[in-house]
C-alpha positions as CSV (number, residue, x, y, z in Angstrom):
1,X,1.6,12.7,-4.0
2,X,-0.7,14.1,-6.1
3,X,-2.7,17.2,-5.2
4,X,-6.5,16.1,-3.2
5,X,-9.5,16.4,-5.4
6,X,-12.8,18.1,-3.7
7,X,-16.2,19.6,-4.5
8,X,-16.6,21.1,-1.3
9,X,-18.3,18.4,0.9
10,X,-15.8,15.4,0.4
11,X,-12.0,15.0,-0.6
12,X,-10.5,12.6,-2.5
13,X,-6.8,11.3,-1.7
14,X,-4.7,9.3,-3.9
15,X,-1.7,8.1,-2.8
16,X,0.5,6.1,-0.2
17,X,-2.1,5.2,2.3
18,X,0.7,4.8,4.4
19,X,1.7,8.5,3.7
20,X,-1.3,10.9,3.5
21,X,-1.1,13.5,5.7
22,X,-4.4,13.4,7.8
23,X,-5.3,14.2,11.7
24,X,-6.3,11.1,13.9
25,X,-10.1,10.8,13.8
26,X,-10.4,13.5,10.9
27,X,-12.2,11.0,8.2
28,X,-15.9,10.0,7.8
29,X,-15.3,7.5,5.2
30,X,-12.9,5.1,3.4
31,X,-13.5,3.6,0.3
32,X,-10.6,1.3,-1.5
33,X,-9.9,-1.5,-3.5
34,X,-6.1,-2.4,-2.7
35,X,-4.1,-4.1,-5.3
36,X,-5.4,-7.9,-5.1
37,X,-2.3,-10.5,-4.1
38,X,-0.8,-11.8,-7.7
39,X,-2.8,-9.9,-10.1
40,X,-0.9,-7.3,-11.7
41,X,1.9,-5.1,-12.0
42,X,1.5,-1.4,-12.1
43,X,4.5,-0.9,-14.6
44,X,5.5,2.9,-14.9
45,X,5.0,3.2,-10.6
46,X,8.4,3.4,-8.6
47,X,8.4,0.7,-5.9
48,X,7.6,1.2,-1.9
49,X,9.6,0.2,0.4
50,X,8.1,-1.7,3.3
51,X,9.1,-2.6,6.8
52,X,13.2,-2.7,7.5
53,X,14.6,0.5,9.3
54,X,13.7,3.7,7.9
55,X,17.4,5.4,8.9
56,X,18.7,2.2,7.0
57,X,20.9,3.7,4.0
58,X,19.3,0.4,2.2
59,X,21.6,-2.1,-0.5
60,X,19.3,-3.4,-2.8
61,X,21.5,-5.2,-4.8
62,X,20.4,-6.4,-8.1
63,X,16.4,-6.0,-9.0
64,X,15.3,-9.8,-8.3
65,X,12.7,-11.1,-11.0
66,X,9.9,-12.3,-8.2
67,X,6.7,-14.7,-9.0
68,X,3.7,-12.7,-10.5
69,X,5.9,-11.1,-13.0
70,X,6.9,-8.6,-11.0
71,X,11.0,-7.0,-10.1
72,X,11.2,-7.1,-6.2
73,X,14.0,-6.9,-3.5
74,X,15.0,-7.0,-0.2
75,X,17.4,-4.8,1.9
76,X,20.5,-7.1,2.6
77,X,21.5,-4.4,5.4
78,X,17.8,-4.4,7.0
79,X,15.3,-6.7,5.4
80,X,13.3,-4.3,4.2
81,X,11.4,-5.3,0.7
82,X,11.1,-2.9,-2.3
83,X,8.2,-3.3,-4.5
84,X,4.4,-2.6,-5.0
85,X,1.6,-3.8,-3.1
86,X,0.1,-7.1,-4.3
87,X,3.6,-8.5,-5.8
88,X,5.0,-9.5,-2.9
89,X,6.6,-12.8,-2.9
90,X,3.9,-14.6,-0.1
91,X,0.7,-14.2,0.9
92,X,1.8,-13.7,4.4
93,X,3.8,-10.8,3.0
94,X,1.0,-9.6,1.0
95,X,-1.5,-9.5,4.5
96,X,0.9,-7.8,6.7
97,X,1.3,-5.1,4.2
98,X,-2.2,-4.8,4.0
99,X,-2.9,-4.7,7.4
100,X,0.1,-2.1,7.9
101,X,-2.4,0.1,5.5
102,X,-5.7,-0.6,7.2
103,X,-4.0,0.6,10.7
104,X,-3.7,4.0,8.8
105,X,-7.1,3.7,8.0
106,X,-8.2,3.5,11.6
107,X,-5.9,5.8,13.1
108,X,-8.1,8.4,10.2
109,X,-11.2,7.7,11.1
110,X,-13.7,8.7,13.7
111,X,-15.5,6.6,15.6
112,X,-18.7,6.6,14.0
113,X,-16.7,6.2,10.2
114,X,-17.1,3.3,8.0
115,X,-14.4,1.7,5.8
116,X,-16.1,0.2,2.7
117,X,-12.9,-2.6,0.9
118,X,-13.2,-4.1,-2.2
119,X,-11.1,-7.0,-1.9
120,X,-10.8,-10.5,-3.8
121,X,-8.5,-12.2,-6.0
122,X,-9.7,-11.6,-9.5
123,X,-12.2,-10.8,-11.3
124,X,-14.5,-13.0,-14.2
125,X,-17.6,-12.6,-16.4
């Protein structure tokens, strides 16, 4: 994960929301704008893995080409699925890795923070 960026009063995390190392009730503020379902690929990123059993050694198998254009898999051992956020293969995939990121987000912040999302499905005009 890259290093934090800050100008003294706020700090700027980038990375694995999942991942970052913060305190339970440490953050003010959230702001985000996940990756929308089905809009793009972020070619050039490795792929998470999600879900499955973390002390699972993990067989992958052959890189499946998923819908949205976008190379997926899933664990044969554990079920886990490899791949970035917003190319999952469903919508009910896509929401239950979001909501995996936004209990992150609430274990962070106090109880007088705010979480300001940016979420739709595309964007026109």
């Amino acid at each position: 994960m890259p290093e934090p960026w800050s100008n003294g009063w706020a700090t700027l995390y980038h990375g694995d929301a999942r991942h970052l190392p913060l305190a339970d009730g440490s953050v003010c503020c959230c702001a985000t704008s996940p990756p929308y379902f089905g809009l793009r690929s972020y070619k050039g990123l490795e792929p998470l893995v999600w879900g499955g059993s973390s002390e699972c050694a993990h067989d992958w198998g052959e890189m499946e080409q998923m819908t949205f254009k976008s190379r997926s898999s899933f664990c044969s051992l554990c079920g886990a699925w490899r791949g970035h956020l917003g190319m999952e293969p469903t919508v009910e995939l896509y929401v239950a890795h979001i909501v995996e990121c936004f209990r992150e987000v609430r274990r962070v912040l106090k109880d007088t923070g705010t979480c300001w999302c940016n979420l739709g499905d595309s964007y026109a005009g």
